[in-house]
DOTIBA-668280 format. One line per 2 residues: their letters; for each residue z, x, y of C-alpha. Coordinates in Angstrom, 2 decimals. Layout:
<rs>
A = Z X Y | ...
</rs>
This chain:
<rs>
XX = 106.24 98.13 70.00 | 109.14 96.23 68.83
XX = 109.32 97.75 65.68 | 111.27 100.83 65.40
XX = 108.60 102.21 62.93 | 105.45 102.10 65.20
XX = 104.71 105.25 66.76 | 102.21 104.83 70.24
XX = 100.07 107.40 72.01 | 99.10 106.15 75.13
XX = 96.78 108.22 77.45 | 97.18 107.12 80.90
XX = 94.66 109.59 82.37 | 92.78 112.33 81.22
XX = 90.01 110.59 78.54 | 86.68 110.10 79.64
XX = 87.21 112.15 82.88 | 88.36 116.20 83.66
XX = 92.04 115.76 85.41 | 94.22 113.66 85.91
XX = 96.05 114.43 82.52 | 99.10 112.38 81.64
XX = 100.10 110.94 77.71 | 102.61 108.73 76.69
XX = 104.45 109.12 73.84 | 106.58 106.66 72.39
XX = 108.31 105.56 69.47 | 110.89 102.56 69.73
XX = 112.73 102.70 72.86 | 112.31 106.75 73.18
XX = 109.13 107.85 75.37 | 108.49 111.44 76.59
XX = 105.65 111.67 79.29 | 103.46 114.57 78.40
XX = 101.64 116.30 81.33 | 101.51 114.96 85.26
XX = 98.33 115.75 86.84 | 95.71 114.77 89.33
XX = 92.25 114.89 89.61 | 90.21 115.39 93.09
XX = 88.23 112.38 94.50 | 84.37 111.73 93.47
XX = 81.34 112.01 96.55 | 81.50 108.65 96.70
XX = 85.52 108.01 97.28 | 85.02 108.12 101.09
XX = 88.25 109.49 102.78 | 89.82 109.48 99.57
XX = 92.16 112.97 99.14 | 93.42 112.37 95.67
XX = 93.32 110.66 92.74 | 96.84 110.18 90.44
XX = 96.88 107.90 87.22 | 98.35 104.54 87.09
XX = 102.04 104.54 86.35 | 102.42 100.82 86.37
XX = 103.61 101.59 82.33 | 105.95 103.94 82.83
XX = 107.41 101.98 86.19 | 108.08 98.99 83.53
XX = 109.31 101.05 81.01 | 111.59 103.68 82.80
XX = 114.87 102.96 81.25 | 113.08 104.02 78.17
XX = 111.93 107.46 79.72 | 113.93 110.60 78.52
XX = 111.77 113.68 79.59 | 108.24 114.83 81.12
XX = 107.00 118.00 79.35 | 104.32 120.27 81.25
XX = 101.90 122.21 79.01 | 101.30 124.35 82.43
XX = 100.46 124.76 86.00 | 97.09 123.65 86.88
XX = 97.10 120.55 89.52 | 94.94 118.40 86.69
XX = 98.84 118.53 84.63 | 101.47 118.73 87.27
XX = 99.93 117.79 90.76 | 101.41 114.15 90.76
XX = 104.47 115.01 89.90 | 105.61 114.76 93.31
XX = 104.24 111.18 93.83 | 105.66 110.02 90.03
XX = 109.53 111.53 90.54 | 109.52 109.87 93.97
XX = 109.48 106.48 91.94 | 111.24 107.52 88.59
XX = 113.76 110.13 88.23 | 113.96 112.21 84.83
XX = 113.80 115.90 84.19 | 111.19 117.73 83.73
XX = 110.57 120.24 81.50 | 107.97 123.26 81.56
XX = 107.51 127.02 81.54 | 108.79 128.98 84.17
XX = 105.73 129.66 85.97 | 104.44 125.80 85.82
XX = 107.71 125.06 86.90 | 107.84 127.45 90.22
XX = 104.30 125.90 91.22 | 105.98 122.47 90.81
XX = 108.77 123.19 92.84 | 106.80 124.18 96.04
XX = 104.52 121.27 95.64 | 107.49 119.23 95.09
XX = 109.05 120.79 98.70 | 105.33 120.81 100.34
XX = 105.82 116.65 99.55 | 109.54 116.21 100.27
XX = 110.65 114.96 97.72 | 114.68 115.10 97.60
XX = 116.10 114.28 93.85 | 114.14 116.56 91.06
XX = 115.56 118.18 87.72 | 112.60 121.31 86.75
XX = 114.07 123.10 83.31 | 112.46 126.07 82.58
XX = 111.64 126.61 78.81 | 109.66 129.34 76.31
XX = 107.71 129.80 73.43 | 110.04 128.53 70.43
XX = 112.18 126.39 72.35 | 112.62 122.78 70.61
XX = 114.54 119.95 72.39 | 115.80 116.62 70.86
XX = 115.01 113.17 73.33 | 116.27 110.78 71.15
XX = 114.22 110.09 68.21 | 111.53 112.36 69.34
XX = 111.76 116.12 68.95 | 109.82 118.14 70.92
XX = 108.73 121.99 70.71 | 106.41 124.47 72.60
XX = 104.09 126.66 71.06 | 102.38 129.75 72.98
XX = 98.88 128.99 74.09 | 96.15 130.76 76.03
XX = 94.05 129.84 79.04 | 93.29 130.41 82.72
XX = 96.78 130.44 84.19 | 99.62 132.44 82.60
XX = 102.80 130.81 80.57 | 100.79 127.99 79.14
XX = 102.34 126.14 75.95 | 101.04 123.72 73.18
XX = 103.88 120.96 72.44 | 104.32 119.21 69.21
XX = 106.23 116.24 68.63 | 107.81 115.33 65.60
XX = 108.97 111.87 64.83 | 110.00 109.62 62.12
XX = 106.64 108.41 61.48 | 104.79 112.09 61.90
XX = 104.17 115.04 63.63 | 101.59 115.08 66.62
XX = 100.30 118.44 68.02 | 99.17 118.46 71.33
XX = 97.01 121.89 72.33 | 96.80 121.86 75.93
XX = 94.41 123.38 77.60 | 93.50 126.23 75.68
XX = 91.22 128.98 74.03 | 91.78 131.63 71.49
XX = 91.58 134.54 73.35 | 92.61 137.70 71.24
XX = 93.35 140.39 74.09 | 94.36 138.13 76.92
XX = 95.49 140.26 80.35 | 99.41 139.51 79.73
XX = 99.35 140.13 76.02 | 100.21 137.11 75.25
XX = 98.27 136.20 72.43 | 97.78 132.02 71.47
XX = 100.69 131.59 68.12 | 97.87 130.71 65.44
XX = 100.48 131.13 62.80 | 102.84 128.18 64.58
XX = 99.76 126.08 64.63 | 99.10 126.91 60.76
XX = 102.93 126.37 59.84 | 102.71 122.75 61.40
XX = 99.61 122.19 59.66 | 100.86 123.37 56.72
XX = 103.95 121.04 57.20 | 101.72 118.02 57.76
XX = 100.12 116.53 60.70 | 99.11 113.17 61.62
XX = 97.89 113.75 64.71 | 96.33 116.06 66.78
XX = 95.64 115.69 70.08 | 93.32 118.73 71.17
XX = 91.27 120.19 74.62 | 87.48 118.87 74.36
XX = 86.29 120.36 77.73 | 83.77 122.91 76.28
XX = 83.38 120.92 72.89 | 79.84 120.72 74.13
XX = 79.20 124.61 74.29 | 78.60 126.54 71.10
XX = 80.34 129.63 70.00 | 83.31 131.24 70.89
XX = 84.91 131.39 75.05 | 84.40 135.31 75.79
XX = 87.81 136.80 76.40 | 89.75 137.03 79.99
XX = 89.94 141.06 79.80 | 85.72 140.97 79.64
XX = 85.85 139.75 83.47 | 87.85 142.47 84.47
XX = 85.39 145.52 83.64 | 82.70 143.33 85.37
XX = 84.82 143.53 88.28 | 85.73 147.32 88.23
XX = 81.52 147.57 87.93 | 81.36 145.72 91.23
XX = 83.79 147.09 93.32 | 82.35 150.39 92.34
XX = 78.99 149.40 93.79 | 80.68 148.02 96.76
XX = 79.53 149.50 99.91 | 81.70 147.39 102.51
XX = 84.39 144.62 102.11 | 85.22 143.02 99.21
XX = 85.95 138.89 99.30 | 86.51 137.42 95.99
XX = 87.15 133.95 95.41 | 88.87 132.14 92.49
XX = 91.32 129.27 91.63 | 94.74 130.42 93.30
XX = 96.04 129.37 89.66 | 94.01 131.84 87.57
XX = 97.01 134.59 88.12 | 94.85 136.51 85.25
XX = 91.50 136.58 87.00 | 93.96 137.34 90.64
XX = 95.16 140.35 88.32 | 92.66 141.52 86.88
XX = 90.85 142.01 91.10 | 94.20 143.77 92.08
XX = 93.81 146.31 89.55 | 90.05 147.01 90.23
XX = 91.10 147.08 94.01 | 94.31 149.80 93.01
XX = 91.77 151.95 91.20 | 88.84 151.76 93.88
XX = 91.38 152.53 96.65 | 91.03 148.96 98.85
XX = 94.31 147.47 100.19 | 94.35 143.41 99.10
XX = 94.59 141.33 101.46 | 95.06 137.00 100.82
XX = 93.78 133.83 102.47 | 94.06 130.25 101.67
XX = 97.47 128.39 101.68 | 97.11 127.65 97.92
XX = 96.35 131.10 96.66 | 99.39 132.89 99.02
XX = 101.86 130.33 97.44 | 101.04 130.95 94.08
XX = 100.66 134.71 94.17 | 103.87 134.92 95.80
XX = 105.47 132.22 92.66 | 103.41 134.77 90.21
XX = 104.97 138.20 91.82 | 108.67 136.49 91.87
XX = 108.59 135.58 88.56 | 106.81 138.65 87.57
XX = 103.73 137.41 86.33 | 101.48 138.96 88.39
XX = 102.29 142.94 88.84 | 101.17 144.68 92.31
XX = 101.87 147.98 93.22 | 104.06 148.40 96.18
XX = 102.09 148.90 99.60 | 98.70 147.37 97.93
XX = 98.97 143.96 99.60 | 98.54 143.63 103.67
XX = 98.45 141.06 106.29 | 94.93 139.58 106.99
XX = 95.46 140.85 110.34 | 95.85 144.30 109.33
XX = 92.95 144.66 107.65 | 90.96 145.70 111.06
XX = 93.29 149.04 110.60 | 91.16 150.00 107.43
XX = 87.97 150.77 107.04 | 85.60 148.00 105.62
XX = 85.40 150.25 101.79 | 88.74 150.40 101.35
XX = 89.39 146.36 101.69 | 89.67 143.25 99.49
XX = 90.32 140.22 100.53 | 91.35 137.19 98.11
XX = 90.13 133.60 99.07 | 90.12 130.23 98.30
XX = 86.96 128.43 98.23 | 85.11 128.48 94.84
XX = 84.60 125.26 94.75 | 82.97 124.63 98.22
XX = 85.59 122.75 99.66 | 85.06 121.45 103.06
XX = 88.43 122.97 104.33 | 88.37 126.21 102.36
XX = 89.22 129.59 104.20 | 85.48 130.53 102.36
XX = 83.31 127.61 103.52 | 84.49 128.03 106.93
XX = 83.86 132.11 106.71 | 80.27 131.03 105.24
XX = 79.93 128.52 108.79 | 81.25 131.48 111.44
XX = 84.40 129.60 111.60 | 87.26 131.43 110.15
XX = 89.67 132.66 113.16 | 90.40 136.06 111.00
XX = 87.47 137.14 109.07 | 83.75 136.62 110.01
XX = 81.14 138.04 106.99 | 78.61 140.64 107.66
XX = 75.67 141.97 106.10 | 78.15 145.02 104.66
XX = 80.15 142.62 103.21 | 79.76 141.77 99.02
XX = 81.04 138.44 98.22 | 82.31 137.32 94.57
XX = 82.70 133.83 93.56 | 84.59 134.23 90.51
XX = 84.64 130.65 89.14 | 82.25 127.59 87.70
XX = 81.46 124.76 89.69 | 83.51 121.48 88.87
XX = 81.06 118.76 87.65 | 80.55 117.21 91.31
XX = 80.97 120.42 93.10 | 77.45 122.07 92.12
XX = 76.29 120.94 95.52 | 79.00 122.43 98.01
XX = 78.28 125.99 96.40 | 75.29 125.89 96.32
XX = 75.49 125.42 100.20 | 77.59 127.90 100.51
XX = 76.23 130.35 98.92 | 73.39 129.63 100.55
XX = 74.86 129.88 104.12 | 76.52 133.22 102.92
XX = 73.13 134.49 101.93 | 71.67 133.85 105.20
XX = 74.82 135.89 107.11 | 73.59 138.67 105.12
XX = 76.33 139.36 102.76 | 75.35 140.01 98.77
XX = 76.52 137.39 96.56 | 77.36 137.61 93.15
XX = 78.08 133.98 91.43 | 79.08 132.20 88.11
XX = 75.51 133.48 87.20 | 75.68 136.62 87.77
XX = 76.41 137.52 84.04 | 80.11 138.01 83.01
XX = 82.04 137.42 86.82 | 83.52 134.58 85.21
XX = 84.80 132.97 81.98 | 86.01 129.99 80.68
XX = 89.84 128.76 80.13 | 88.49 126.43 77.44
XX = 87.48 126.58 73.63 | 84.15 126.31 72.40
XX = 83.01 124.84 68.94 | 83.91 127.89 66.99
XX = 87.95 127.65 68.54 | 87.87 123.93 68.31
XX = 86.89 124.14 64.86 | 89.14 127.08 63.83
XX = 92.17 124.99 65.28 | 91.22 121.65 63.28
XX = 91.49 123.84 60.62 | 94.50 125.07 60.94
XX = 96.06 122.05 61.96 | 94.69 119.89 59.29
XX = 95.92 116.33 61.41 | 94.97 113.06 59.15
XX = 93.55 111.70 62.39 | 92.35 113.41 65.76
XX = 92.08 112.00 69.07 | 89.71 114.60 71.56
XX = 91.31 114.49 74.88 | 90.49 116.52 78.59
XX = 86.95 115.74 78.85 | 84.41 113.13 79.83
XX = 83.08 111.11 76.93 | 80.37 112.98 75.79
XX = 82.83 115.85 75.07 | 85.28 113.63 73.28
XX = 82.20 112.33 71.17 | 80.90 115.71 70.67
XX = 84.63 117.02 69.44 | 84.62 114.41 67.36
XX = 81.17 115.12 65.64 | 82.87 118.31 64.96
XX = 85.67 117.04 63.27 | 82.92 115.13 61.12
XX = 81.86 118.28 59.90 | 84.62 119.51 58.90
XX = 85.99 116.55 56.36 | 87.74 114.41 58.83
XX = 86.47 110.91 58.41 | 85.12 108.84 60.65
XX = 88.01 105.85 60.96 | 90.49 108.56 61.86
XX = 88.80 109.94 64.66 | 89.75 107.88 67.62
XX = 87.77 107.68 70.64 | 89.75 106.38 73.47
XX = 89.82 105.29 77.17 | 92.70 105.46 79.32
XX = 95.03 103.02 78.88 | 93.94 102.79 74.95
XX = 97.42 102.30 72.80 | 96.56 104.69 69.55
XX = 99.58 102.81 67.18 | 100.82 104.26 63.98
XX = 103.21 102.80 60.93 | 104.48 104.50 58.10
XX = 103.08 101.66 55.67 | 103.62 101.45 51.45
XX = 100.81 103.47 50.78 | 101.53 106.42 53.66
XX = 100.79 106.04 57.52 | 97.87 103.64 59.05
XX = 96.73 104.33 62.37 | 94.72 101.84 64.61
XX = 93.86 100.85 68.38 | 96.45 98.33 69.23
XX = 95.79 96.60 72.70 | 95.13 98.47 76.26
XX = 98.69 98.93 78.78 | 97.39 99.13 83.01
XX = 95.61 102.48 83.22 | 93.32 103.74 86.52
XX = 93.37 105.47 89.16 | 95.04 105.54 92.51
XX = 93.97 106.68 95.83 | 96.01 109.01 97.50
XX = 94.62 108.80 101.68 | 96.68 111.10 104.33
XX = 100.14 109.67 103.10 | 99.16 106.01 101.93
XX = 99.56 105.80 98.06 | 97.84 102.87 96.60
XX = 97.18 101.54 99.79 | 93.21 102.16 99.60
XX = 91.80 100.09 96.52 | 87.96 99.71 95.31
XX = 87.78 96.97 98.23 | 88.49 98.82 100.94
XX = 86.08 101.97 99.34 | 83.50 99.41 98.91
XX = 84.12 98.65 102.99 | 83.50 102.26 103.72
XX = 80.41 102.79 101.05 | 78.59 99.72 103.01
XX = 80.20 101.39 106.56 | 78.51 104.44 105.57
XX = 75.25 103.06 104.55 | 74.57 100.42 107.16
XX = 77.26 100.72 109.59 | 79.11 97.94 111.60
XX = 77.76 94.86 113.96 | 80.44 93.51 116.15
XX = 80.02 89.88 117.40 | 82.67 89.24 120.37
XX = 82.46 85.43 121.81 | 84.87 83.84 124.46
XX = 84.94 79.82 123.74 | 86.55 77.55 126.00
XX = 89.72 75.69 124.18 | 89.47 72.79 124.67
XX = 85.94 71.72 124.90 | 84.30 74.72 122.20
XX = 81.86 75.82 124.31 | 81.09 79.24 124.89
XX = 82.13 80.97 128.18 | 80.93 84.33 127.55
XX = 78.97 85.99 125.32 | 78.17 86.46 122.43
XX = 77.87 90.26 123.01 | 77.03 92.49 119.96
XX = 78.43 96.45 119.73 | 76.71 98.30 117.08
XX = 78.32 101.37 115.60 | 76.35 103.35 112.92
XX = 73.94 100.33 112.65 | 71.48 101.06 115.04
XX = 71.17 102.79 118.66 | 71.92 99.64 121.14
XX = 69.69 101.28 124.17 | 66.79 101.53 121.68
XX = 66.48 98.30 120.17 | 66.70 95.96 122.72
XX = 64.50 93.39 121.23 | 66.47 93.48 118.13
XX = 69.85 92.86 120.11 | 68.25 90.35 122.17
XX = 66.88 87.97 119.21 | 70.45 88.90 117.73
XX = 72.53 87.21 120.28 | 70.18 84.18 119.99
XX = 70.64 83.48 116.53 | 74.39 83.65 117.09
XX = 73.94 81.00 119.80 | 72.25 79.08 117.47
XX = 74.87 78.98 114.73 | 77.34 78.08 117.64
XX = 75.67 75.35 118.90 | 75.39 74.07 114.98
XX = 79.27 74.15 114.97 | 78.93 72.44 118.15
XX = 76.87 69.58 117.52 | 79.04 69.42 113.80
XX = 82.42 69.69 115.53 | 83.37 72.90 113.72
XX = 86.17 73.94 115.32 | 88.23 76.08 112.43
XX = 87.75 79.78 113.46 | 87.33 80.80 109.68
XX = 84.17 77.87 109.32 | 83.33 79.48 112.75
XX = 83.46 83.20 111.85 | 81.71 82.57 108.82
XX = 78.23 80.58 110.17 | 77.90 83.60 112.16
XX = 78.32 86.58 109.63 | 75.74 84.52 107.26
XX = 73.06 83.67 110.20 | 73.06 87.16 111.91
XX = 73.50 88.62 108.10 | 70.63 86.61 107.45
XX = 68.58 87.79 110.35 | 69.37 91.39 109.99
XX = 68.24 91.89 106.56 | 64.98 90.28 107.04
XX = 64.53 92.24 110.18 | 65.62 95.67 109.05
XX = 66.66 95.42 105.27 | 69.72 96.92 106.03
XX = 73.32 94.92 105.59 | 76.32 96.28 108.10
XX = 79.68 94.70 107.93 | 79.71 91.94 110.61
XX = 82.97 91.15 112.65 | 82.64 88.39 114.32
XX = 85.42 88.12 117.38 | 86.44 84.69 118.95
XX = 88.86 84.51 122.09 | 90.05 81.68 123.60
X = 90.29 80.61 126.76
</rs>
């Protein structure tokens, strides 16, 4: 990068994974950070409650930061924005909506310095040599822009997440003719959303869900609980209206979904007749047809006000067999389990369930083949780099791109971390992989950040597969010879009571490796602790092929 004429896109998260979406992109000393998200912690990231992208780039390079820009307000582009202005401080810039879920996130975290700047459709802002401008999209969640960036060496477009969705619920249709003008202008690259590049066709529209919905609250004998993402404000819209023409009063649950309908009816993007929305405990006064209640929960998380409802353990609502239950979303790849059970545990309360398969509850934010293709043809780029998906999807994208005339060598498949370089060269612009910067993720545990690494999950993956054998000898100081002991406490290894044999020949072989140090003079602790982790490791596997962490404890006396 110490040329002025290299341009660098650097992905930091976001490739080869769903979430955690962040880009940098940099020419000289100017870089503008596009997107700030997090993505939620794998099965096996025990304890784990979030995963944010490495910043250890951006930390080196901060004088050199001018701007982050949002494309909108899904927690995969803005959730760790609290934990990255905490560390650097520029301003960040994003549509209103994106920006009014930031700013309670950024309060829920406390963090004290932030700069949000609202900004539109249109709007183009200068950060040094780096122009930037916003270009309406469509998707999921209301107010969601595409951002190109034009520099001296070319112009990237960037699509967000998006689909082409003609009628969307706010009438804001996606600016195909902006994306055509840049195309038409020139583009080097394009950057551009490969979660559905898999799925062939076209995404069905938002507006589709919503007569689904008015056909199932009609046939809705009893309660109504529907539950989506708290961001999709369309989908949240869309159930108010059915609710406001079948007579039911709405009533909300979930922490996540009140914040962000209140952001949505602030700002006006979300429009509810007055006297339609109650207080969960009102909804007792009402009788059980003339009720709605919104949730979180689509996902079967643990914690969610509808996983504990599908247990009997929600302190305000408990489901009954009059009750008709909508889960208005797709499973998360990872998540297909947790629905599953709670549907399942839903089921067997009695309620009626209508799910993701029911045909037409639910539809996707993202583009299929037919959008992905109709936007590479607008756009034209000379090269393409698929981004927001796991690498199948990227390939797949890619093979589309084939298709369509784009050759091979300018289709570049990345990983995080990847540094995509461009120069304006004699014979027109050359693009190339140039090197890997620190990329990866970070664990985010209660309020440690960083603190938990792959050593410590690899600690609790053995804890929870073979649990923990504790070895606690007193030795005598200045002779080394044991004066109590050695006494083993098992914890998630096996049940002490019922394996006395196994204890018993346990405790001898530690003996054994103590009187080896003995007769050997071993008197380091370390040398100490370490004959009896590999004899009683030793022991144990043979004995029960199973490996628990050993801690071996030594006090003096």
């Amino acid at each position: 990068m110490e040329k002025q004429n290299k341009l660098a896109i650097i992905p930091l998260g976001g490739l080869g994974e769903i979430g955690k979406n962040m880009t940098v992109i940099r020419y000289g000393d100017d870089i503008v950070v596009l997107d700030c998200g997090l993505a939620f912690p794998e099965d096996e990231m025990l304890g784990i409650d979030l995963v944010i992208p490495d910043i250890t780039y951006l930390l080196e390079n901060q004088d050199k930061i001018r701007a982050v820009v949002i494309t909108h307000g899904h927690e995969d582009h803005i959730g760790s924005l609290s934990y990255f202005l905490k560390q650097i401080d520029v301003p960040v810039y994003g549509t209103r909506l994106a920006m009014g879920i930031a700013e309670v996130r950024l309060k829920e975290n406390n963090v004290a310095n932030y700069t949000l700047i609202p900004i539109k459709p249109g709007d183009e802002l200068t950060f040094g040599s780096i122009q930037v401008g916003f270009i309406q999209g469509n998707h999921s969640i209301p107010d969601v822009v595409g951002i190109y960036f034009r520099t001296p060496v070319g112009t990237i477009v960037h699509t967000g997440d998006f689909k082409i969705d003609y009628t969307p619920v706010d009438g804001k249709v996606i600016d195909l003719p902006k994306f055509a003008q840049l195309g038409n202008e020139g583009v080097l690259v394009l950057m551009s959303d490969s979660t559905n590049a898999e799925r062939p066709g076209f995404t069905k529209s938002e507006r589709t869900v919503g007569a689904v919905l008015d056909e199932a609250f009609n046939g809705a004998k009893g309660r109504i609980l529907l539950a989506t993402f708290a961001s999709n404000v369309l989908r949240v819209q869309q159930a108010i209206n059915s609710a406001c023409k079948n007579g039911r009063k709405v009533a909300i649950i979930g922490r996540s979904m009140i914040n962000v309908i209140n952001i949505a009816r602030e700002l006006e993007y979300l429009l509810v007749p007055e006297g339609t929305i109650i207080d969960i405990d009102e909804i007792k006064n009402y009788p059980d047809n003339q009720i709605l209640i919104l949730t979180t929960g689509s996902q079967g998380e643990p914690m969610s006000a509808l996983t504990r409802m599908a247990l009997s353990d929600h302190r305000k609502v408990a489901i009954t067999p009059s009750d008709t239950i909508i889960i208005s979303a797709t499973p998360i790849p990872g998540n297909e389990k947790s629905v599953s059970k709670t549907i399942d545990a839903l089921l067997r309360l009695g309620a009626e369930v209508i799910h993701e398969r029911s045909m037409g509850i639910h539809v996707s934010g993202h583009a299929s083949q037919e959008e992905l293709k109709l936007m590479l043809t607008l756009v034209r780029p000379q090269f393409l780099i698929p981004v927001h998906g796991e690498h199948r999807m990227l390939i797949t994208h890619g093979k589309l791109a084939q298709d369509l005339g784009i050759p091979k060598e300018n289709i570049f498949i990345g990983t995080n971390g990847q540094v995509f370089e461009f120069e304006q060269g004699v014979d027109g612009v050359t693009g190339k992989l140039a090197g890997k910067v620190t990329a990866g993720k970070v664990f985010v545990d209660g309020l440690g950040v960083g603190d938990v690494g792959n050593i410590v999950l690899r600690d609790r993956q053995m804890l929870s597969q073979d649990g923990v054998l504790i070895v606690v000898v007193t030795m005598d100081k200045g002779s080394g010879g044991i004066v109590a002991g050695p006494d083993l406490v098992s914890r998630g290894f096996v049940y002490v009571r019922e394996s006395g044999s196994l204890m018993g020949e346990a405790k001898q072989q530690v003996k054994q490796a103590l009187d080896k140090c003995e007769a050997g003079q071993v008197t380091e602790w370390a040398a100490i602790k370490t004959s009896i982790r590999d004899a009683l490791g030793k022991f144990i596997y043979e004995k029960t092929r199973r490996r628990p962490i050993i801690l071996p404890i030594i006090m003096e006396v």
